[in-house]
VEXDREN-2710 file (C-alpha; in Angstrom, 1 decimal):
% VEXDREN-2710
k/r/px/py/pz
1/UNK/139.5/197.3/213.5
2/UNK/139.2/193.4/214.4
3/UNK/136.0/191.9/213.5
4/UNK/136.2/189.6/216.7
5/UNK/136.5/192.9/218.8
6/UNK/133.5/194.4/217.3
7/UNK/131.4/191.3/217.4
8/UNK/132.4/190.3/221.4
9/UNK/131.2/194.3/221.7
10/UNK/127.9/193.5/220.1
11/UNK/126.9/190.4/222.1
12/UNK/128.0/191.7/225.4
13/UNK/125.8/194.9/224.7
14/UNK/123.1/192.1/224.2
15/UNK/123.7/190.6/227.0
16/UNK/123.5/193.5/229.4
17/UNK/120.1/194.6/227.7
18/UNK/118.7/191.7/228.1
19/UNK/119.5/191.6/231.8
20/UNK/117.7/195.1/232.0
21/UNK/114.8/194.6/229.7
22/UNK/113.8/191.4/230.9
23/UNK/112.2/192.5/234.5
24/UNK/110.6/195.4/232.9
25/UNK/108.4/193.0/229.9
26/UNK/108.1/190.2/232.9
27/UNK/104.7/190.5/235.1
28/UNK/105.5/189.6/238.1
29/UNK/103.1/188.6/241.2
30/UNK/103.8/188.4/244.7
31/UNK/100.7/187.1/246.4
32/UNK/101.4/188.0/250.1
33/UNK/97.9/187.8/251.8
34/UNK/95.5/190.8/250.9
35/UNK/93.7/192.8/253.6
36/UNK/90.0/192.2/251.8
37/UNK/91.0/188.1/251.5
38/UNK/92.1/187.5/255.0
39/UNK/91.8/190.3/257.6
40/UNK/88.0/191.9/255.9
41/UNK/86.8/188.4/256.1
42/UNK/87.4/187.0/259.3
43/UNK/86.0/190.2/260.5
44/UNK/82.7/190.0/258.6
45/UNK/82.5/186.6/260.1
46/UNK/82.4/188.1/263.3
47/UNK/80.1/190.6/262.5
48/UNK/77.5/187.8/261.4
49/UNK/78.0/186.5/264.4
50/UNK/77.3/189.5/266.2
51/UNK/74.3/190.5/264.5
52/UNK/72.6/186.4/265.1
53/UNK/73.4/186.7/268.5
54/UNK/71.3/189.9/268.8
55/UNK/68.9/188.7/266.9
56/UNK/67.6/185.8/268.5
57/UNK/68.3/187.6/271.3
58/UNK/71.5/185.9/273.2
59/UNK/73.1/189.2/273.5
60/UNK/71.3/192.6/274.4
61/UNK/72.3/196.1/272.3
62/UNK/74.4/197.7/274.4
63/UNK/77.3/194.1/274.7
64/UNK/76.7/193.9/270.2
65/UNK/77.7/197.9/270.3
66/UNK/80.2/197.2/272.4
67/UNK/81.6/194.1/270.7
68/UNK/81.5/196.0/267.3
69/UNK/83.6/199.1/268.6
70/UNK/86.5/196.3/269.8
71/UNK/86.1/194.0/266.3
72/UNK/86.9/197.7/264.5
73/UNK/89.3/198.3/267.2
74/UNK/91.2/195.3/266.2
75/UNK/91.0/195.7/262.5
76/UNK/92.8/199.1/262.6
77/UNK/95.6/197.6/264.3
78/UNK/96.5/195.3/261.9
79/UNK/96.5/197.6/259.0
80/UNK/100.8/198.9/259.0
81/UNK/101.3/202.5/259.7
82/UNK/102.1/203.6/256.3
83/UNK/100.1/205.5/253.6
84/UNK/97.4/204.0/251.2
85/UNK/100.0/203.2/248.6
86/UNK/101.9/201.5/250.7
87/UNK/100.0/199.2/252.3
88/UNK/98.2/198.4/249.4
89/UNK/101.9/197.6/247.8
90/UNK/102.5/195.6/251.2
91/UNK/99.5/193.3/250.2
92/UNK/98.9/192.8/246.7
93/UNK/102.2/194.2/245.3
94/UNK/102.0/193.8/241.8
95/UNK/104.4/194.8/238.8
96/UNK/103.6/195.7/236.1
97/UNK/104.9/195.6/232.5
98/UNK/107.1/198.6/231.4
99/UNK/107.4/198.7/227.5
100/UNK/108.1/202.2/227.4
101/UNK/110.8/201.9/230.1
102/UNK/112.3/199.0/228.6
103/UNK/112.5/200.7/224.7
104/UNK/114.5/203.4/225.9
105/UNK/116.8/201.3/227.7
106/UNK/117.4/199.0/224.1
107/UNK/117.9/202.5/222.7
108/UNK/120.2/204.7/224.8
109/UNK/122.1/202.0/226.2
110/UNK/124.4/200.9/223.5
111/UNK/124.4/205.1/222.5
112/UNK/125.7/206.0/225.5
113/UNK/128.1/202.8/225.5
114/UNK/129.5/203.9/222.1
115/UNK/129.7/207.9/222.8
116/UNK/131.9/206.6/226.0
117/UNK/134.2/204.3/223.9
118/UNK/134.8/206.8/221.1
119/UNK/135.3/209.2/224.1
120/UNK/137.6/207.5/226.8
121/UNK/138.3/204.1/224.6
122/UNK/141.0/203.1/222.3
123/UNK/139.0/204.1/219.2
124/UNK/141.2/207.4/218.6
125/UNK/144.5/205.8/218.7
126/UNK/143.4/202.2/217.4
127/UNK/143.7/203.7/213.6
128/UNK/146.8/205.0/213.4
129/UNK/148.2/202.0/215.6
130/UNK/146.7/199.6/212.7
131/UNK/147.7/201.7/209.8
132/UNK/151.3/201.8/212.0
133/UNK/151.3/198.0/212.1
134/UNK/150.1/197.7/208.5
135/UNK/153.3/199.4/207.4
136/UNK/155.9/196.6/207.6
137/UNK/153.2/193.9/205.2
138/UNK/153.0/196.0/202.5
139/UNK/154.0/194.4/199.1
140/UNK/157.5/193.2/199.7
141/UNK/159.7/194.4/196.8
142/UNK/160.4/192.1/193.9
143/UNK/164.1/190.7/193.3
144/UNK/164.4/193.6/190.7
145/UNK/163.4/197.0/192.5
146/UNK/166.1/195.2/195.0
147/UNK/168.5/194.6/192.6
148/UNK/167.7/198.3/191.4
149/UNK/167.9/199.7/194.8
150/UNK/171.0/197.4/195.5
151/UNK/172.6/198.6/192.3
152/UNK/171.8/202.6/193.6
153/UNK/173.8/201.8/196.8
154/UNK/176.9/200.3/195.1
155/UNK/177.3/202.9/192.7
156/UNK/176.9/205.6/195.5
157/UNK/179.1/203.8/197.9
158/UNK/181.5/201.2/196.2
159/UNK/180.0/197.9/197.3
160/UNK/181.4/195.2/200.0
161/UNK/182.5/192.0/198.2
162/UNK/179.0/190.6/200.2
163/UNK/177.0/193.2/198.4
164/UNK/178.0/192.6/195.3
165/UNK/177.4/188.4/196.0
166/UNK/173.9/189.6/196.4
167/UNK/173.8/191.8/193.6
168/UNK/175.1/188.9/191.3
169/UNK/172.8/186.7/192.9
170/UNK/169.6/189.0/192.1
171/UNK/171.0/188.9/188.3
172/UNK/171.0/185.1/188.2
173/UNK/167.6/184.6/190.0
174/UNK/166.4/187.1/186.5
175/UNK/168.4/185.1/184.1
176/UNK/170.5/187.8/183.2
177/UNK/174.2/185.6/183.8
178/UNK/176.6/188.0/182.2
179/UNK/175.4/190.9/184.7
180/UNK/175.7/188.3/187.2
181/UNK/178.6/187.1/186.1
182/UNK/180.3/190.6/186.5
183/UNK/178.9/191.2/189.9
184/UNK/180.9/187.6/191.1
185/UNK/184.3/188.8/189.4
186/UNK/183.9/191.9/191.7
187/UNK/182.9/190.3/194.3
188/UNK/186.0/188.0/193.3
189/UNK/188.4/191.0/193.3
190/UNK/187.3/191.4/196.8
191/UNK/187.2/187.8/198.4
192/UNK/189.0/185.7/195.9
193/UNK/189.5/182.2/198.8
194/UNK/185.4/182.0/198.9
195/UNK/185.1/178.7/197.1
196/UNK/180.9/179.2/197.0
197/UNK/181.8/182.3/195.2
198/UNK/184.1/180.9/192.4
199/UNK/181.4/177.7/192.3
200/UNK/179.1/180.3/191.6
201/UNK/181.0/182.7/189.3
202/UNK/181.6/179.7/187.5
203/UNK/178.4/178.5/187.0
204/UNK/177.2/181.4/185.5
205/UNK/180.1/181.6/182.8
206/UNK/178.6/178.3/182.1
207/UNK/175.3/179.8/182.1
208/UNK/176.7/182.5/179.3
209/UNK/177.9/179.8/177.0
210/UNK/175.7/177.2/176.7
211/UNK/176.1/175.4/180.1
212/UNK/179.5/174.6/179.3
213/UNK/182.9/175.2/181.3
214/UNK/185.3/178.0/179.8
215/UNK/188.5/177.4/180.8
216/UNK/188.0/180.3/183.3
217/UNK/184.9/179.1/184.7
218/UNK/187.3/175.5/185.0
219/UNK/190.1/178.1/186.4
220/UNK/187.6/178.8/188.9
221/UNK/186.6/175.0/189.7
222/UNK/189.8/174.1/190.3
223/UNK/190.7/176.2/192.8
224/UNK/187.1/175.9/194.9
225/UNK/188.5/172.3/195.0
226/UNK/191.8/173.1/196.1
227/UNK/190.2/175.3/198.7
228/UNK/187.4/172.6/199.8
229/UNK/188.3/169.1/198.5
230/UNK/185.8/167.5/200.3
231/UNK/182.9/170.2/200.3
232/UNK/180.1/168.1/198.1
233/UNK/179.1/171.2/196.1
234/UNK/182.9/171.5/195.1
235/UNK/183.4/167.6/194.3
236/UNK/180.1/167.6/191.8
237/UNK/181.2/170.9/189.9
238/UNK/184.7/169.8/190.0
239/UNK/183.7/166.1/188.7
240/UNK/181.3/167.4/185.5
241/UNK/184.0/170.4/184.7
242/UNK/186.6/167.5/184.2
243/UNK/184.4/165.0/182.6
244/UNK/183.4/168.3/180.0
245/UNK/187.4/168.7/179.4
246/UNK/188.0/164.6/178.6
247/UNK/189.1/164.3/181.8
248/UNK/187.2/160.9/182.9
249/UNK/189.6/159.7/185.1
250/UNK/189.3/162.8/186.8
251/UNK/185.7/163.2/186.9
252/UNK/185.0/159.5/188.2
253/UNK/187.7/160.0/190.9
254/UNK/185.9/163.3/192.5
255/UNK/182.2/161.7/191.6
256/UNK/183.3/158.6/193.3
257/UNK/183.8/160.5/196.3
258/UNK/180.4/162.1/196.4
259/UNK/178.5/159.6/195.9
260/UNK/178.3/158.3/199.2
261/UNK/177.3/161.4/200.9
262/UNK/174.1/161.9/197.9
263/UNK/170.7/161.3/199.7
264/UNK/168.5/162.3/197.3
265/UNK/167.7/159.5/194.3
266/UNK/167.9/162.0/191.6
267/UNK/171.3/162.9/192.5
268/UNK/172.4/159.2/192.6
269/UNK/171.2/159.3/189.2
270/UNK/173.1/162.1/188.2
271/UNK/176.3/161.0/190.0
272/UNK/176.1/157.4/188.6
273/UNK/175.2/159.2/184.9
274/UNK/178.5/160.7/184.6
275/UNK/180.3/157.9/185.9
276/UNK/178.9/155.6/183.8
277/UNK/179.5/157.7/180.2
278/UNK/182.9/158.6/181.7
279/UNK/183.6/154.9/182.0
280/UNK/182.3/154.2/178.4
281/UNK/184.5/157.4/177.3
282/UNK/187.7/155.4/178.4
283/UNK/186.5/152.4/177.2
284/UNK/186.5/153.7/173.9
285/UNK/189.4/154.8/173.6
286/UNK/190.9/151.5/174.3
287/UNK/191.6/151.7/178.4
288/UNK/190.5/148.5/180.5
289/UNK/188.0/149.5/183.2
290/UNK/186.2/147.1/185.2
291/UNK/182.7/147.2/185.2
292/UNK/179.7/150.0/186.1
293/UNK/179.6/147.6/189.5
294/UNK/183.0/147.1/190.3
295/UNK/183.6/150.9/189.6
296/UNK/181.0/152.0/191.7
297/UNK/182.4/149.3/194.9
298/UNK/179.7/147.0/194.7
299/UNK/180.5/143.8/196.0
300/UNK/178.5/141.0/194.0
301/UNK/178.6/137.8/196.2
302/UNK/177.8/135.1/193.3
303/UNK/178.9/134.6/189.8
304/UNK/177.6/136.8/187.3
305/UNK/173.9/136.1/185.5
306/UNK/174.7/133.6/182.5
307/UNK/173.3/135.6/178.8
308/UNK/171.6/133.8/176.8
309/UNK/173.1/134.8/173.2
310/UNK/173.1/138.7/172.4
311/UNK/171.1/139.6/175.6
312/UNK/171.2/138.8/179.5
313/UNK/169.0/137.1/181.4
314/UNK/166.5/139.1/182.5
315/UNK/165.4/139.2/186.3
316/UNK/162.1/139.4/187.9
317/UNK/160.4/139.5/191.3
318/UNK/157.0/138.8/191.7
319/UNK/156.0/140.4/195.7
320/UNK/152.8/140.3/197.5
321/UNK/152.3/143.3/199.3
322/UNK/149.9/143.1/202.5
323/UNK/150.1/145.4/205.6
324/UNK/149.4/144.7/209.0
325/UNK/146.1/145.8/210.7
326/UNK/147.4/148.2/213.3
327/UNK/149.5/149.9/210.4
328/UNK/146.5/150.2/208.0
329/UNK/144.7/151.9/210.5
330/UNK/147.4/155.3/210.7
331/UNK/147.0/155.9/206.9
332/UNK/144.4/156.2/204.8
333/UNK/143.1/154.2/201.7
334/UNK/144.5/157.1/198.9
335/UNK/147.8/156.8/200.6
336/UNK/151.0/155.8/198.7
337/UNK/152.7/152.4/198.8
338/UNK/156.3/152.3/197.5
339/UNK/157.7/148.7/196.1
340/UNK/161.1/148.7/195.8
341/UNK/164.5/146.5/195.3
342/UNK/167.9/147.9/196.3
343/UNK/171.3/146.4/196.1
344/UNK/172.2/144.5/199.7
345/UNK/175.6/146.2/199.3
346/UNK/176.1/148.9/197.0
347/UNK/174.3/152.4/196.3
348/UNK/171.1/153.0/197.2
349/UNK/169.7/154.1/194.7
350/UNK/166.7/152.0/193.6
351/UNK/167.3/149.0/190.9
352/UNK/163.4/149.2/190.4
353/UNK/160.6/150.2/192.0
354/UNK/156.7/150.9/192.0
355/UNK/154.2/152.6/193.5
356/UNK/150.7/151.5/194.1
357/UNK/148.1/153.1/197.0
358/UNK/146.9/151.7/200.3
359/UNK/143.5/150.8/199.3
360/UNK/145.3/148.3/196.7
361/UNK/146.5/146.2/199.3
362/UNK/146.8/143.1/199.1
363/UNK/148.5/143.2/196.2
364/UNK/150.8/141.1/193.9
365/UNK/153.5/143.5/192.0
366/UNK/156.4/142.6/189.7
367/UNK/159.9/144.2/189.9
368/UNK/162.2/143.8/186.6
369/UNK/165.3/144.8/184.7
370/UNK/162.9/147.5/182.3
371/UNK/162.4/149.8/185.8
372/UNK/166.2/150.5/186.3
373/UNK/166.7/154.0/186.5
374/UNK/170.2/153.9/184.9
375/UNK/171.3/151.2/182.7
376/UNK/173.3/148.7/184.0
377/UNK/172.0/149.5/187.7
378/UNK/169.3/146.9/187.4
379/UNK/168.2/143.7/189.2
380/UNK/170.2/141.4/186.9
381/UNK/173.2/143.2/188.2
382/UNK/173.1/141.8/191.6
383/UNK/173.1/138.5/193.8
384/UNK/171.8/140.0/197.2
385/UNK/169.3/142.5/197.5
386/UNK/166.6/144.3/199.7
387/UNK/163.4/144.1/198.4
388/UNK/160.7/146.7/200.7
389/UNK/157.7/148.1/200.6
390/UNK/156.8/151.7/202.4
391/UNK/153.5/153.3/203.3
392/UNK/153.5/157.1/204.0
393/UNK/151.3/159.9/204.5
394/UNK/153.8/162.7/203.1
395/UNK/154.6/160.8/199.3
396/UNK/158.6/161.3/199.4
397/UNK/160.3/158.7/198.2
398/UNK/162.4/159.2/201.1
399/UNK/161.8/157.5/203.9
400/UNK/159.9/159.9/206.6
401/UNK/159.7/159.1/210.4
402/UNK/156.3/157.8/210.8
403/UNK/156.2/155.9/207.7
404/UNK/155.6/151.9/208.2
405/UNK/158.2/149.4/206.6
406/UNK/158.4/145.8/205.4
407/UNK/160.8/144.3/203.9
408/UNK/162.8/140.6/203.2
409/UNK/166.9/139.9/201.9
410/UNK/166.6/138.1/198.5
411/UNK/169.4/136.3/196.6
412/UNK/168.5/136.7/192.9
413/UNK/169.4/133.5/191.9
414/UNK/167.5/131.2/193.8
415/UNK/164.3/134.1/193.8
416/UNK/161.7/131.8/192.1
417/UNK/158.5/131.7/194.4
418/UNK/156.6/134.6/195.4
419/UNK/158.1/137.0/197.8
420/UNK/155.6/137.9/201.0
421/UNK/156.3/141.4/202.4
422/UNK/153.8/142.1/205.3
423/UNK/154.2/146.4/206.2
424/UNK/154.4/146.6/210.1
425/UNK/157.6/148.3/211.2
426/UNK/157.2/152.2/212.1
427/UNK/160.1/153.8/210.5
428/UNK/161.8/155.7/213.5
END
């Protein structure tokens, strides 16, 4: 049963006690006139006056008899016709306290409130209705009792080609990749145009021999990509299956296509990765390729950075970071500032980047060649870039709506002086 129901029982029990018991321990007092403090008393006046008069002799006996029998006369009259009670009640009605009355009320009350829920309420139905509702969150199986139960089904019943998906899939979620692997050629026999299921067949033949392509796991690349040539998934197996077979050509032709769909930095990384060692792989064996830029269709707008003998010029940015005062109030102090440079015209993948927190600001930081994230992607690299700095309450180093922005175009050449980035643009 619900706590809240039991406790909203308890105080509005409380409540209608109190409403009951309260008159019965209150001593109340109505002080309408009383007979003996008004009526008695004006008629004792009288009286005195009465007996004076007959005493120094203004009246004679027979008018102060008289006059006596009309002052009872009157008195009678304006006692009400009720009984003694009553009109003693009518007067100087009093109440008194009524502990007694009041105890048994406190008592029987909630009793007799009880005995009439248990009798007429929900109470008899409520259990079974909770254990009833309880039924559907009990523990949920674990991927293997339904991989076992899955596994009961398709042996008793053959197994759609979507059962079997699932079946594999429970098998690779346990690190078992040859059962899964089994389950997907089934499932293969079945549905053999479902690219996702070669992709995935295919992995986990990888999986089985030390995450490298067989030639049927390649078998199966290759034809996800003829199915879906432009289905991302397809282009990154299809690109690190050829570049694993010495086919670099191959590999930065399909990477090259993915990369402009990649959101996330880490796959940038990984994208550019291959490329680049793909790139080095034709190198060496004595092909012209143009360089890690040029491959990747950046356009650099100025001459290339002179070297100075064995090693290149090496670029730096010194920024100071502030943030306006309307921004600074919508974040707090222990939130995170990113510092970042990105090519003006290339990927986007930061060149370099750092992260500082609110309560730093203002603040002067440096951006150089040592925080590329893949070598030859650094500052040096490029004429024209972006250099920004982000404030936001979530921490991804994506930019989130509701974040704040700042940031200024550089030219790397000429980038001498200190850069001033002031954070006040909401990020939409």
């Amino acid at each position: 049963m619900n706590i809240m129901f039991w406790v909203i029982l308890i105080l509005m029990l409380l409540v209608a006690i109190g409403i009951l018991v309260y008159p019965l321990l209150r001593v109340r007092k109505n002080s309408s006139l009383a007979y003996k403090d008004s009526n008695l008393s004006i008629n004792d006046e009288k009286i005195k006056e009465l007996d004076l008069d007959l005493k120094e002799g203004r009246i004679d006996q027979v008018f102060y008899k008289a006059a006596r029998e009309e002052l009872d006369k009157e008195l009678l009259l304006d006692i009400p016709a009720e009984n003694q009670q009553t009109a003693a009640l009518h007067y100087t009605g009093t109440a008194e306290r009524r502990p007694a009355l009041a105890l048994m009320i406190t008592v029987f009350v909630p009793m007799l409130a009880l005995l009439l829920y248990l009798e007429l309420g929900m109470h008899t139905v409520s259990d079974e209705t909770f254990a009833a509702d309880q039924t559907p969150v009990k523990k949920q199986l674990s991927v293997e009792e339904m991989a076992a139960k899955l596994e009961a089904h398709i042996e008793k019943n053959g197994g759609s080609a979507e059962e079997w998906i699932m079946f594999g899939r429970s098998h690779k979620h346990l690190g078992r990749s040859e059962l899964a692997a089994n389950a997907f050629a089934v499932a293969l026999e079945q549905d053999s145009e479902n690219a996702q299921l070669l992709l995935e067949s295919a992995e986990v033949i990888a999986l089985t021999n030390n995450r490298a392509f067989t030639p049927k796991a390649v078998q199966q690349v290759e034809k996800a990509y003829k199915l879906e040539p432009d289905n991302a998934n397809v282009l990154w197996f299809a690109g690190v299956s050829a570049y694993q077979a010495g086919e670099y050509q191959t590999a930065i032709d399909r990477l090259l296509k993915l990369l402009p769909t990649a959101k996330e930095d880490d796959v940038m990384r990984s994208i550019i990765g291959v490329v680049a060692k793909s790139r080095d792989q034709l190198v060496a064996q004595g092909k012209e390729m143009p360089e890690l830029e040029a491959l990747l269709d950046i356009r650099v707008n100025a001459e290339p950075l002179q070297a100075t003998g064995e090693n290149a010029v090496s670029t730096s940015l010194t920024v100071m970071i502030d943030i306006s005062k309307e921004a600074r109030e919508k974040f707090n102090a222990d939130d995170l500032v990113f510092v970042y440079a990105k090519a003006k015209q290339g990927p986007r993948m930061p060149l370099a980047a750092k992260r500082i927190k609110l309560a730093d600001l203002p603040a002067k930081v440096i951006l150089d060649d040592s925080m590329a994230m893949v070598d030859g992607m650094n500052i040096s690299a490029f004429s024209q870039l972006v250099v920004s700095a982000r404030v936001t309450k979530s921490g991804a180093a994506i930019a989130q709506s509701g974040d704040y922005l700042g940031s200024i175009d550089v030219e790397t050449k000429s980038a001498t002086a200190v850069l001033d980035i002031v954070i006040d643009t909401v990020v939409p």
